[in-house]
SEDREN-633624 format. One line per field, with one value per residue: residue number from 1; residue in three letters; chain; x, y, z of N, C-alpha, C, O in turn. Coordinates in steps of 0.2 Angstrom, whole numbers. Layout:
N
pos	c(NUM; ...);
code	c(ALA; ...);
unit	c(A; ...);
n.c1	c(X; ...);
n.c2	c(Y; ...);
n.c3	c(Z; ...);
ca.c1	c(X; ...);
ca.c2	c(Y; ...);
ca.c3	c(Z; ...);
c.c1	c(X; ...);
c.c2	c(Y; ...);
c.c3	c(Z; ...);
o.c1	c(X; ...);
o.c2	c(Y; ...);
o.c3	c(Z; ...);
This chain:
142
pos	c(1; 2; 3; 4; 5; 6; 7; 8; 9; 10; 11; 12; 13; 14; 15; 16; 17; 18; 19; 20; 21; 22; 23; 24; 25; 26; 27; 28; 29; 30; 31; 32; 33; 34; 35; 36; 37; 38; 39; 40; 41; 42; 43; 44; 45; 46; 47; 48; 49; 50; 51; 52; 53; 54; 55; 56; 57; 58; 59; 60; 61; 62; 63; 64; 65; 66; 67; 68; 69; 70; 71; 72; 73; 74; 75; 76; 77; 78; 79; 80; 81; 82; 83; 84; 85; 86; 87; 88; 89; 90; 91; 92; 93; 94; 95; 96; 97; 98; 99; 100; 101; 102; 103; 104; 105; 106; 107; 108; 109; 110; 111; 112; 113; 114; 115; 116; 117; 118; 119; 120; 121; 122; 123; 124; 125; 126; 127; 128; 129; 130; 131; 132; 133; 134; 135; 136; 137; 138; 139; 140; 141; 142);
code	c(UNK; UNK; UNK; UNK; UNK; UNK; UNK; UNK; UNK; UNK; UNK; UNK; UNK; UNK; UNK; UNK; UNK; UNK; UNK; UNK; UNK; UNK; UNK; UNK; UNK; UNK; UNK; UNK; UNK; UNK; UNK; UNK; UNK; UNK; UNK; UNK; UNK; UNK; UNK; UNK; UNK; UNK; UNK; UNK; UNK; UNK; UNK; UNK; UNK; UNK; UNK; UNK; UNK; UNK; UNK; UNK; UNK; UNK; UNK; UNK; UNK; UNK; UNK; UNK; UNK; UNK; UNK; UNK; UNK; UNK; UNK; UNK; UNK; UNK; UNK; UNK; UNK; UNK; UNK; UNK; UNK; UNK; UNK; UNK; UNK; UNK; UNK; UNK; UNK; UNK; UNK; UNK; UNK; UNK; UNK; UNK; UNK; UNK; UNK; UNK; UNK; UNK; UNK; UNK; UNK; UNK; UNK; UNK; UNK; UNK; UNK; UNK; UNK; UNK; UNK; UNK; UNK; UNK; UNK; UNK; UNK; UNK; UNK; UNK; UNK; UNK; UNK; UNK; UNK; UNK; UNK; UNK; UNK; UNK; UNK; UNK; UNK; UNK; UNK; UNK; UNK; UNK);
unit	c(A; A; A; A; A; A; A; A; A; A; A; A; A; A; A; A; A; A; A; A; A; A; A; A; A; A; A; A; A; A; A; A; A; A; A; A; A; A; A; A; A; A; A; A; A; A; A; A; A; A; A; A; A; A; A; A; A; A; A; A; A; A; A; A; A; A; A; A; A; A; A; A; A; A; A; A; A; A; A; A; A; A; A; A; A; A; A; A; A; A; A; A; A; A; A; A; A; A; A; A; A; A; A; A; A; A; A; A; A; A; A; A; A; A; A; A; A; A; A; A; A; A; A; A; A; A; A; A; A; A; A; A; A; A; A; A; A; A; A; A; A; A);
n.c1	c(-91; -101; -107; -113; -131; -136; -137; -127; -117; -112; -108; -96; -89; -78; -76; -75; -67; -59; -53; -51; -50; -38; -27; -30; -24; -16; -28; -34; -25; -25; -38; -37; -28; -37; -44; -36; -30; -44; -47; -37; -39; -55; -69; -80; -89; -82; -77; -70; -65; -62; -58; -49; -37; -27; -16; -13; -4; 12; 10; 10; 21; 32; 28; 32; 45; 51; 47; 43; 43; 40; 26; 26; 13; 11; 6; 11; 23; 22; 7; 0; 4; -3; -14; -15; -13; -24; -34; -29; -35; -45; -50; -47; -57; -67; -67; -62; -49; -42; -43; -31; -18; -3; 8; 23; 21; 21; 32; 41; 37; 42; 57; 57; 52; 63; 74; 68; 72; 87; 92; 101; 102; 93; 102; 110; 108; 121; 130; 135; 148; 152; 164; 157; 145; 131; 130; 120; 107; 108; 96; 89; 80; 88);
n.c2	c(22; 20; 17; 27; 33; 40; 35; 40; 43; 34; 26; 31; 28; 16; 1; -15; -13; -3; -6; -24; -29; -22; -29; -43; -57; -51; -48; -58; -67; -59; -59; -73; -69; -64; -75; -83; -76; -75; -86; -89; -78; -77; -88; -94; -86; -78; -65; -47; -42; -30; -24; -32; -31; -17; -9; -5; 2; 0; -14; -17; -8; -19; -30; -26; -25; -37; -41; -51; -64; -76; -78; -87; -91; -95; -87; -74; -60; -50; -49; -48; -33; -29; -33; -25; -12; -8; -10; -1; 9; 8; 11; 25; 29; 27; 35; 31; 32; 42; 60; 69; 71; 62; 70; 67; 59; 68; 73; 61; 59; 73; 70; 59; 65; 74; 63; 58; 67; 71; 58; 57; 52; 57; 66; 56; 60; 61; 57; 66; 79; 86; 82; 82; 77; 65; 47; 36; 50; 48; 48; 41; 23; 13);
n.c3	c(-13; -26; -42; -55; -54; -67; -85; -92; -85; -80; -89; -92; -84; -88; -80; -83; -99; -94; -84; -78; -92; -95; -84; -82; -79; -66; -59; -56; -50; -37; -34; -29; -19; -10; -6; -1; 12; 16; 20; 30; 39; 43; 47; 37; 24; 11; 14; 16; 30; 40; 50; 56; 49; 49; 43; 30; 21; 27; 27; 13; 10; 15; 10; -3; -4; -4; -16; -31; -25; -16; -2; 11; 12; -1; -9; -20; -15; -23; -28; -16; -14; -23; -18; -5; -9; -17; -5; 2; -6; -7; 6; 8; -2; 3; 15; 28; 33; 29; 26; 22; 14; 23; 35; 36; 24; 15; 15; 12; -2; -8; -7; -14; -27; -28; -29; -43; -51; -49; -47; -37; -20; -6; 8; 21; 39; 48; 63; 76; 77; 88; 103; 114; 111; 108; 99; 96; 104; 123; 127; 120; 114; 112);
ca.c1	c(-92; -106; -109; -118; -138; -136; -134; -121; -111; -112; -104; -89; -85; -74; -73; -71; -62; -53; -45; -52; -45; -29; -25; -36; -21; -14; -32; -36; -21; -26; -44; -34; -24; -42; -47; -31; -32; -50; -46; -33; -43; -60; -73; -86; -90; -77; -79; -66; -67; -58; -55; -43; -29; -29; -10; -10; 2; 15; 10; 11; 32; 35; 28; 37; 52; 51; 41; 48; 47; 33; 26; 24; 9; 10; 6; 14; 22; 20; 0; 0; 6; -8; -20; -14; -15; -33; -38; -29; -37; -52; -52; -48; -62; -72; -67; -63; -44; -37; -44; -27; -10; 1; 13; 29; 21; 24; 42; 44; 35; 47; 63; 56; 53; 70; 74; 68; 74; 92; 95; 102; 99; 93; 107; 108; 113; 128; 133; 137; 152; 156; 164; 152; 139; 136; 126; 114; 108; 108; 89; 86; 78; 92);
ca.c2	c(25; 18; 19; 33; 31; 41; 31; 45; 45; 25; 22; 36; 21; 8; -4; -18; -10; 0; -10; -29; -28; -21; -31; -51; -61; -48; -47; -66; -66; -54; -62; -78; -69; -61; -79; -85; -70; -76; -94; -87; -75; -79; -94; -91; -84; -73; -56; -42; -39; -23; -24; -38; -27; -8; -6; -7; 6; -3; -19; -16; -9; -24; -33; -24; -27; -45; -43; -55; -70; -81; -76; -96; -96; -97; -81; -70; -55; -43; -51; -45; -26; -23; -31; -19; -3; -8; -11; 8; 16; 8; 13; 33; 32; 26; 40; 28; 34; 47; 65; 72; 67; 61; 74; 61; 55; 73; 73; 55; 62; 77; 66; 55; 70; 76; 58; 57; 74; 70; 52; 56; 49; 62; 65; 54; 62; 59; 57; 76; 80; 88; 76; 83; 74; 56; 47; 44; 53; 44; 46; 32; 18; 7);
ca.c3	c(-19; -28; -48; -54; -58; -73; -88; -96; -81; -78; -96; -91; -79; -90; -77; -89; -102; -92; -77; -79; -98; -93; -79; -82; -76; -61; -54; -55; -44; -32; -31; -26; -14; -5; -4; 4; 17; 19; 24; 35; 46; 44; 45; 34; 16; 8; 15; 19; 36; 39; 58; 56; 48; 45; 42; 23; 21; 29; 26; 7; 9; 18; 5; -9; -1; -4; -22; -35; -23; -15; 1; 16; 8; -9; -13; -22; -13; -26; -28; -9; -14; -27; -12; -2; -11; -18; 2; 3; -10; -6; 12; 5; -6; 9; 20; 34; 38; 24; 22; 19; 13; 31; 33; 34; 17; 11; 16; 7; -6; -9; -7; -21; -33; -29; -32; -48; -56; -48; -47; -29; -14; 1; 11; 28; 44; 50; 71; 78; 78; 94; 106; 119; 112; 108; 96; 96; 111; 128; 129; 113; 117; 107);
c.c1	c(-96; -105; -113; -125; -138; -132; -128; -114; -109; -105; -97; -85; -83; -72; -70; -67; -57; -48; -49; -48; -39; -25; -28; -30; -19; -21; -35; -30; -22; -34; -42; -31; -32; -44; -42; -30; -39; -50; -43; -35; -50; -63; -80; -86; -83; -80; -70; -68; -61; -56; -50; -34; -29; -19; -9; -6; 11; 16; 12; 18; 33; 33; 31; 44; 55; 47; 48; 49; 39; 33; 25; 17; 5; 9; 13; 14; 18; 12; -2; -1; -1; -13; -21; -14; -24; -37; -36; -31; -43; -56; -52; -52; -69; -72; -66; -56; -42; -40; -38; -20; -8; 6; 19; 27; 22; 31; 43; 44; 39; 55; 61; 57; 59; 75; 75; 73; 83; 95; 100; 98; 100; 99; 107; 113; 116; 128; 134; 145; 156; 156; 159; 146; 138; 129; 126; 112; 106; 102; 85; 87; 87; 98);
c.c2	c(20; 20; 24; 30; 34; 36; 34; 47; 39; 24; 27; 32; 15; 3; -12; -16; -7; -1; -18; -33; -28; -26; -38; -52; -56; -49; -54; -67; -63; -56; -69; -77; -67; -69; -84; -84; -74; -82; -93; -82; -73; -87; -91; -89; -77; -64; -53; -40; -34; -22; -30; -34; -19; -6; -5; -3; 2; -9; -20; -14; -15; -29; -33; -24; -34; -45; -47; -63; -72; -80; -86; -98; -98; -92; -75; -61; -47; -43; -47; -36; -24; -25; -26; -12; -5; -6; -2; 11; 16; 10; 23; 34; 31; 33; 36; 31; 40; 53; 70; 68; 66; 67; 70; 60; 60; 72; 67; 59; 67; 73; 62; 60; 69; 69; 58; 64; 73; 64; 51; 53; 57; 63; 61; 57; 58; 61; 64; 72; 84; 82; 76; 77; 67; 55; 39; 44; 46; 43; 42; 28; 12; 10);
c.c3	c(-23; -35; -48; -55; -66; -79; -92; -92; -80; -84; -97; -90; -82; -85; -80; -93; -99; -86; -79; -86; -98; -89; -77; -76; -66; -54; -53; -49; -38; -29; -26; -20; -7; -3; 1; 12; 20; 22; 30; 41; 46; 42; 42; 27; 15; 9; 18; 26; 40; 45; 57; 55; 44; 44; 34; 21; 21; 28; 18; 6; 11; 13; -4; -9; -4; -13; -27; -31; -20; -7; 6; 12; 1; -14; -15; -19; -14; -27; -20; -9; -17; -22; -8; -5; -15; -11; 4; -1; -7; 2; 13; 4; 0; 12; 26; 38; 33; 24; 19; 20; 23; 30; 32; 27; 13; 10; 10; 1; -9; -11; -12; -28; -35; -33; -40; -53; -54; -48; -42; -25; -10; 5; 19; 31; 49; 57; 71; 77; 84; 98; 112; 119; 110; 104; 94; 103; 118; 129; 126; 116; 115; 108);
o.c1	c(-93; -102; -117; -125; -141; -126; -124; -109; -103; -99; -93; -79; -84; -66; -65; -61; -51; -43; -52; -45; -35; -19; -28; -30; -20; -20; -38; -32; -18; -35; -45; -31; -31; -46; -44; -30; -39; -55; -45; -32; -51; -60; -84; -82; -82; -82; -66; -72; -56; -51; -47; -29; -31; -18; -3; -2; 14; 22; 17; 21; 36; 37; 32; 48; 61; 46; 54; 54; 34; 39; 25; 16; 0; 11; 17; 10; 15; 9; -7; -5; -3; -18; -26; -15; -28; -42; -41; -30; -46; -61; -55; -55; -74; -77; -70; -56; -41; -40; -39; -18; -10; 7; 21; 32; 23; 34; 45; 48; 39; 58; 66; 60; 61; 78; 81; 76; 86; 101; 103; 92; 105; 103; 103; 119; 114; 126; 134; 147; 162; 153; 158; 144; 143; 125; 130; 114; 104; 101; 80; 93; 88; 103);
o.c2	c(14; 25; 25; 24; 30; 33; 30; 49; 38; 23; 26; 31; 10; 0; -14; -17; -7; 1; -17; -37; -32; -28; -39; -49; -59; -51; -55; -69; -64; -54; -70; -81; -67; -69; -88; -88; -76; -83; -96; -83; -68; -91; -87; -92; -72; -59; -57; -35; -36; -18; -28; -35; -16; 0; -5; -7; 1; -11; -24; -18; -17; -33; -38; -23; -35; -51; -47; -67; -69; -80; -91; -103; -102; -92; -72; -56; -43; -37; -43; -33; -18; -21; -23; -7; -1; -2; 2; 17; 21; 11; 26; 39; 34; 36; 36; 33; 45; 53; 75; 64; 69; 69; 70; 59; 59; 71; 67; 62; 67; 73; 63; 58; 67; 70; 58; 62; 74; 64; 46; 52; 61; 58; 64; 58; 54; 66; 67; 67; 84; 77; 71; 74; 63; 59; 36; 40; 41; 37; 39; 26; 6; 7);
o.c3	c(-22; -35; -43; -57; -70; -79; -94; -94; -81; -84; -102; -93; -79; -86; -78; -92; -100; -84; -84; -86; -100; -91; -71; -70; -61; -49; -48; -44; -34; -23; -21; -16; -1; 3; 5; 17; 25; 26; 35; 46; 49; 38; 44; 23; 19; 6; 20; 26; 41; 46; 62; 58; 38; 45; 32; 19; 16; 27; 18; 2; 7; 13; -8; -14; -5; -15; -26; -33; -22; -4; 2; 10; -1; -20; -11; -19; -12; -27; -20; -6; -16; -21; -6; -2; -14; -11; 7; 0; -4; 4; 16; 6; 1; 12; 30; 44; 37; 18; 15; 24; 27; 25; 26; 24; 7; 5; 5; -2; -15; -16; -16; -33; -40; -38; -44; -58; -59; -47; -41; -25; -10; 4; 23; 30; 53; 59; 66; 77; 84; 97; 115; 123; 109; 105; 92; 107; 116; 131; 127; 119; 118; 105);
């Protein structure tokens, strides 16, 4: 995604006022954390190279899990989480992996509503209860 050429569509786009304003100190952090990353798995000039790591998904809970604490190399986990959801936005607004929701991320996504509107948790299931059966089944790996 590219700015518009129009000058009436361009000035729609508060990129300064509307996110660099909001968020100086977050994104100075988050600048730091790209150049962290880039010491760490390139030689060369500060680029994104996008074959290195496509999980950001994953990468990103595993890092929110941990937010609030400092990652071995200094950075800050939660600093990690808004790189990774930027690298996920910006990899949607690409078109590279996303044209539609995941279905699993539906399901979460349902469970959270519910979440919210109930302040329950989902219900986890429980072992069978026939003694026939066993659990869990014989053919899991674990």
């Amino acid at each position: 995604m590219t700015l518009p050429t129009n000058a009436e569509e361009r000035k729609a786009v508060p990129i300064c006022t509307g996110a660099l304003d909001y968020f100086p100190d977050a994104l100075v952090d988050v600048a730091r954390c790209s150049l962290a990353g880039n010491k760490q798995h390139n030689l060369g000039p500060l680029h994104w190279d996008k074959s290195k790591s496509t999980d950001e998904a994953d990468a990103l809970v595993r890092h929110l899990l941990q937010r609030g604490t400092y990652d071995t190399d200094g950075v800050r986990h939660t600093t990690k989480v808004a790189w990774r959801a930027l690298a996920l936005l910006q990899r949607e607004l690409d078109g590279a992996e996303f044209s539609e929701p995941q279905p699993k991320m539906g399901i979460l996504l349902e469970q959270l509503r519910t979440y919210d509107e109930t302040k329950t948790l989902p219900p986890i299931p429980l072992p069978p209860t026939n003694e026939k059966e066993t659990f869990p089944p014989k053919e899991c790996p674990f």
